[in-house]
N, C-alpha and C positions, 0 to 999 in steps of 0.2 A: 543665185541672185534672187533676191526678193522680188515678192508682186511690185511695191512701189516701187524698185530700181530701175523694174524692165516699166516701165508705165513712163518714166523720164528718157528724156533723149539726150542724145550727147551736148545737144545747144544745150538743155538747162543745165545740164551738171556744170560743163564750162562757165557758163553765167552765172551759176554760184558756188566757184573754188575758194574766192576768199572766204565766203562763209565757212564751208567748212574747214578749213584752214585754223579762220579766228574759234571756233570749236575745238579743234584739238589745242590750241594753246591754252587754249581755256583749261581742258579736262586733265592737259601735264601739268599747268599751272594748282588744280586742285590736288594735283599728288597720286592723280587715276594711276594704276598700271597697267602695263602696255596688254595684258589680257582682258581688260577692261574698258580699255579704248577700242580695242579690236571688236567688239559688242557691238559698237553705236554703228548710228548710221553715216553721220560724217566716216569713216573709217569707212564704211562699205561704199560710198560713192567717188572717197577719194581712191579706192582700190580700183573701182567700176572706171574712171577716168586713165590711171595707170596702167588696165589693163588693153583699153580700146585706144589710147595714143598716147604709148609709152615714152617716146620720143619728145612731148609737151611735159609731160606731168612725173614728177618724181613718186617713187613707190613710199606709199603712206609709211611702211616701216623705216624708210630712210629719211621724213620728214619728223618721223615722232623722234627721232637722235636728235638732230638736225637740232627743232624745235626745245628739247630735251635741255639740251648741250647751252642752245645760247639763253633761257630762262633759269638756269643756273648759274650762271654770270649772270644774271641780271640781280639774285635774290642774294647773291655777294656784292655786289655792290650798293647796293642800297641802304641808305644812311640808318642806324638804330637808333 
């Protein structure tokens, strides 16, 4: 765990999932790969949340599919 992970507590990270959330859609949106996204920090705090209450939060690698799956349906539909 990084200095800044252990420096945040579970309220902030929970306070801001959607951020990192809209981050990873962002970075599958840019075409990142999934070794690439595992770098950032959004990835480390959605892991940090996964890890400490797994039961709330789904595991970052089953949200970058997730997320993956339904942004490729979105880039086929979209009018040219």
């Amino acid at each position: 765990m990084s200095p800044d992970a252990a420096a945040l507590t579970i309220g902030e990270l929970e306070a801001n999932y959607s951020l990192y959330c809209k981050a990873l859609r962002l970075l599958i949106r840019e075409g990142k790969s999934i070794n690439k996204v595992r770098r950032t920090v959004c990835w480390q705090r959605l892991e940090t949340l996964h890890t400490c209450l797994p039961n709330q939060y789904r595991d970052p690698d089953y949200l970058f599919a997730l997320l993956k799956r339904e942004l490729g349906g979105e880039s086929v539909a979209q009018p040219v």
